[in-house]
C-alpha positions as CSV (number, residue, x, y, z in Angstrom):
1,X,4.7,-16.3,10.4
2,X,4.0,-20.0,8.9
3,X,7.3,-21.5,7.6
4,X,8.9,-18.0,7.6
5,X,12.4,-17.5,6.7
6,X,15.0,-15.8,8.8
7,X,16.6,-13.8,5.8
8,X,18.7,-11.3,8.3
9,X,21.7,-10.2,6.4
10,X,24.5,-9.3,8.8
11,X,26.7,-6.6,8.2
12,X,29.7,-8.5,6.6
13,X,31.4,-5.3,5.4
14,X,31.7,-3.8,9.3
15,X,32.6,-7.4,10.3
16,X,35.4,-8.2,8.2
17,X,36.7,-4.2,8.8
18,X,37.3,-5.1,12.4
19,X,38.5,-8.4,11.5
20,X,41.2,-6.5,9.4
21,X,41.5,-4.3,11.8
22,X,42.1,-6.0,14.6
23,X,44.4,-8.6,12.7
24,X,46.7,-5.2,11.8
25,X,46.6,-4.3,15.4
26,X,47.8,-6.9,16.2
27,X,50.8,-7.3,14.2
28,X,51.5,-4.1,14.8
29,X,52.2,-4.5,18.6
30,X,54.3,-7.8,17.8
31,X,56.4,-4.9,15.5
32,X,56.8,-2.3,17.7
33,X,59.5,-1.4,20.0
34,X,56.8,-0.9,23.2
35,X,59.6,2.1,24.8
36,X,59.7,3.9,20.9
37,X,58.6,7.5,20.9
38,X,59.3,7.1,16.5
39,X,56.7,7.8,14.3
40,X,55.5,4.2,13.2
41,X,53.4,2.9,10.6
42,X,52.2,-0.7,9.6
43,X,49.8,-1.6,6.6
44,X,48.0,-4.8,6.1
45,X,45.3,-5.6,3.7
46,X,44.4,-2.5,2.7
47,X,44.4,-0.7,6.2
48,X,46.6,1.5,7.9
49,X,48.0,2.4,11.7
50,X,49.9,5.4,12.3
51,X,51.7,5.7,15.8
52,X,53.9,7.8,17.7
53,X,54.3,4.8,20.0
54,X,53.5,1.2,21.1
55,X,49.7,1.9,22.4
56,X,48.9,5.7,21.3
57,X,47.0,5.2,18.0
58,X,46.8,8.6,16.3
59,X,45.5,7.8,12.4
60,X,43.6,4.6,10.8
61,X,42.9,4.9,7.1
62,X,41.6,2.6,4.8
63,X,42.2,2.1,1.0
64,X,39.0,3.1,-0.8
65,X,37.2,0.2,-2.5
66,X,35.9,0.6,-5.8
67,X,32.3,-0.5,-6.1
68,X,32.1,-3.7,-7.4
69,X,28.4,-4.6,-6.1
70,X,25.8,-6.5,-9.0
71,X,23.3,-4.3,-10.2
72,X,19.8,-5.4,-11.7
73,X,16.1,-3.9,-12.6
74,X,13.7,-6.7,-12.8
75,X,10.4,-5.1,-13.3
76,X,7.3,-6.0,-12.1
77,X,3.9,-5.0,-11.7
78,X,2.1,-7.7,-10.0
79,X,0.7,-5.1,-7.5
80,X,-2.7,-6.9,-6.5
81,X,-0.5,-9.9,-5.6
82,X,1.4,-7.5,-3.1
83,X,-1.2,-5.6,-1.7
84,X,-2.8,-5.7,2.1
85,X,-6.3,-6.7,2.8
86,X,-8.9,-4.8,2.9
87,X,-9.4,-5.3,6.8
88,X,-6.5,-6.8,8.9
89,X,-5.2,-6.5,12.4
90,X,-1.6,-5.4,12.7
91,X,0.9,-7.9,14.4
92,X,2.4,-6.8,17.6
93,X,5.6,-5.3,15.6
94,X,3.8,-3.0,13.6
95,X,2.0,-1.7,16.6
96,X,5.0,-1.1,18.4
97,X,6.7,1.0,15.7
98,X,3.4,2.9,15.8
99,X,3.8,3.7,19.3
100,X,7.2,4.7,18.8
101,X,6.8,6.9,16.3
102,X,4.0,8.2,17.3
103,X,6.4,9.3,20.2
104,X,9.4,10.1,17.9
105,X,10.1,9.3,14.3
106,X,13.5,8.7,13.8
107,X,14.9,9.8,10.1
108,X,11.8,11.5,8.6
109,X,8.4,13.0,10.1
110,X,8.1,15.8,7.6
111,X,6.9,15.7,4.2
112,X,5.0,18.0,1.6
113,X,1.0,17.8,2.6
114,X,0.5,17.8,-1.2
115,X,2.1,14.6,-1.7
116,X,0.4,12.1,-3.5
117,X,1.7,8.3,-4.8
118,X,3.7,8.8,-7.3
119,X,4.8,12.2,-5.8
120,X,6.5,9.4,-3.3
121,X,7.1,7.2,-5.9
122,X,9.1,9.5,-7.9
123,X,11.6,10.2,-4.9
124,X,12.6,6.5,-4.0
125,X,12.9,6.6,-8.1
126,X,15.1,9.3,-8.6
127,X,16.2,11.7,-5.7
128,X,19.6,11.9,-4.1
129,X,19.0,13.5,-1.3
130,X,18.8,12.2,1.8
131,X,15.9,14.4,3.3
132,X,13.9,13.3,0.0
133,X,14.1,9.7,1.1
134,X,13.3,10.3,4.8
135,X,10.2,12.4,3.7
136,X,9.1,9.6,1.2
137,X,9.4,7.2,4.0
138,X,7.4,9.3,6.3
139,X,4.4,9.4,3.6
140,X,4.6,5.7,3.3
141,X,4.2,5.2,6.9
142,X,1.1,7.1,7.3
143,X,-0.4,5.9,3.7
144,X,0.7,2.3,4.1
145,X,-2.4,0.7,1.9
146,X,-1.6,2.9,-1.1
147,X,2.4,2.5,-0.4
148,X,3.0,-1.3,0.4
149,X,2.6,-3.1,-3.2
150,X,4.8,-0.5,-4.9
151,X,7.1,-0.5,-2.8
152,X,7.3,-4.7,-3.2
153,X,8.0,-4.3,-6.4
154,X,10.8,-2.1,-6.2
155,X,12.6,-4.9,-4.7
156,X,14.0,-6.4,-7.3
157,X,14.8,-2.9,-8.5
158,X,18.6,-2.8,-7.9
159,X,19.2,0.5,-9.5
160,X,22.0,3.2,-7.6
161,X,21.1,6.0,-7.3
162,X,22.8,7.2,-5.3
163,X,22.5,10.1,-2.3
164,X,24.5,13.4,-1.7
165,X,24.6,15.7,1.9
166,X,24.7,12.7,4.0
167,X,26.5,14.0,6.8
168,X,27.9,11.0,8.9
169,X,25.4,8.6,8.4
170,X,26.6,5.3,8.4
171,X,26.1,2.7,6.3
172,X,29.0,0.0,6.1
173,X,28.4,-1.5,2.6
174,X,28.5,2.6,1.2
175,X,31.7,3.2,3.3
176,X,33.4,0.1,1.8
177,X,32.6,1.1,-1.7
178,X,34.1,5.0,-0.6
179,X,30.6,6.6,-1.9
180,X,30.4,7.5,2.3
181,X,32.8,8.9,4.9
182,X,33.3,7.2,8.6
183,X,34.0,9.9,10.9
184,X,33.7,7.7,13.8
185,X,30.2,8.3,14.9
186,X,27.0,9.0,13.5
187,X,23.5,7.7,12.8
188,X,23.2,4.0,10.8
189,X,21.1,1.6,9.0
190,X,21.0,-1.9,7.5
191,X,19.7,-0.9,4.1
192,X,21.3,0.1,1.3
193,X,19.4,3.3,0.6
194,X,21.7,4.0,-2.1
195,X,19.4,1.9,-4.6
196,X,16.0,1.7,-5.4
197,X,15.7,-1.4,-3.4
198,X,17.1,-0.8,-1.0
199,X,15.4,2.7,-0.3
200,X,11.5,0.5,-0.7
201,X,13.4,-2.9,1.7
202,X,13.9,-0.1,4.3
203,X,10.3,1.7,4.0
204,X,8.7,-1.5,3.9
205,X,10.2,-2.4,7.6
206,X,10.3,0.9,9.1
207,X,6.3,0.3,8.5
208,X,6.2,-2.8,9.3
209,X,9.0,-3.5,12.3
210,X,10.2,-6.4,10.6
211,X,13.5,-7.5,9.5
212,X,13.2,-11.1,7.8
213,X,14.1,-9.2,4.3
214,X,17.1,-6.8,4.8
215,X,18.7,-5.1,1.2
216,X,22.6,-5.0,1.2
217,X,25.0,-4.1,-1.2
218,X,25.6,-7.3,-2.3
219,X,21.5,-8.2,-3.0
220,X,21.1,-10.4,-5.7
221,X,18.3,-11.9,-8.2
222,X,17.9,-15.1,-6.3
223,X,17.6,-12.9,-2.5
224,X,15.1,-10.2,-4.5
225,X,12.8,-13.1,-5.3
226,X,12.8,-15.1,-2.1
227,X,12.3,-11.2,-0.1
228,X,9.1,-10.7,-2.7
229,X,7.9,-14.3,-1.3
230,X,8.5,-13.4,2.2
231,X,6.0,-10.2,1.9
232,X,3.1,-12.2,0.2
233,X,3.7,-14.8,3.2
234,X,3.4,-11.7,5.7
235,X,0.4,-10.6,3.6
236,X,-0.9,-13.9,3.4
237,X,-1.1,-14.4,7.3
238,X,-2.4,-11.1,7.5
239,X,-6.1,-12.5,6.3
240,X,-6.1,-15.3,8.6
């Protein structure tokens, strides 16, 4: 893509847990007796070891964070400006998440066969379940044309709405703010499918295999706008 902007948002929540982490860690070994068979605890910065000795870890906690993250609902309804041509040849990403899903879809491949749009639309509004979202993405994957400009809209739709029955997925900027559980394994994502843009961010590249506009917790104005003119430059090279 001409000029195109690498807008990857890493994971800064997981990065500065194991940052914390690992700086607790490590104070705790410089605190320890290494021969004490005590009970031992040590806290730093929110984030808690428990020990029956020097190098047998048996509890980390963390404090739960309260959610302090912006939210925002621009609307917009500029829909022409965000649809796909008419006639277009997929790039070499979208053909390989094709392929793979045509193999297996990860996070979805079921869905009502009397969905329609707003049927969709309606779920990445409003649901909170997690099934709801997954069907609503499948839909959008194999009605893409119909999907795609709504769905660029909703970006700069930073509404929470939430999700309940979410097993152990994983989804660092949720755990920080304590509306998930870690339970030390599970299935995880980038987006923040706990708002309205973040739900359409995620759709938008499970159809497309990109990742050049990523929603996180912390998404603001500014990042909605320059991730709305990232798509029309994807559309754009899409009728050359």
């Amino acid at each position: 893509m001409k000029n195109q902007k690498k807008c990857i948002r890493l994971q800064n929540s997981f990065t500065l847990f194991i940052m914390k982490l690992f700086s607790t860690l490590l104070a705790f070994f410089f605190l320890t007796n290494c021969t004490s068979q005590e009970t031992n605890q040590i806290e730093i910065d929110g984030i808690k070891v428990t020990t029956n000795d020097s190098i047998s870890i048996t509890k980390i906690e963390t404090k739960e964070v309260k959610d302090t993250f912006e939210y925002f609902t621009i609307l917009d309804t500029n829909y022409q400006l965000y649809s796909l041509p008419k006639a277009f040849e997929k790039p070499q990403k979208w053909k390989n998440v094709d392929s793979a899903n045509q193999e297996r879809e990860f996070y979805g491949n079921d869905y009502p066969e009397h969905y329609a749009l707003q049927d969709v639309l309606s779920l990445i509004d409003t649901t909170t379940s997690l099934f709801d979202v997954y069907a609503a993405k499948s839909w959008c994957l194999q009605n893409y044309e119909e999907a795609f400009p709504h769905l660029i809209s909703r970006l700069s739709v930073k509404e929470k709405i939430g999700l309940k029955h979410t097993a152990d997925l994983i989804i660092w900027d949720r755990i920080g703010t304590g509306d998930l559980k870690f339970y030390g394994h599970g299935g995880g994502m980038q987006e923040d499918i706990f708002t309205i843009a973040g739900r359409a961010s995620w759709i938008l590249n499970e159809i497309t295999g990109e990742d050049f506009a990523v929603v996180h917790g912390n998404l603001t104005k500014k990042q909605a706008k320059e991730f709305k003119n990232n798509w029309i430059d994807y559309i754009e090279e899409l009728k050359e």
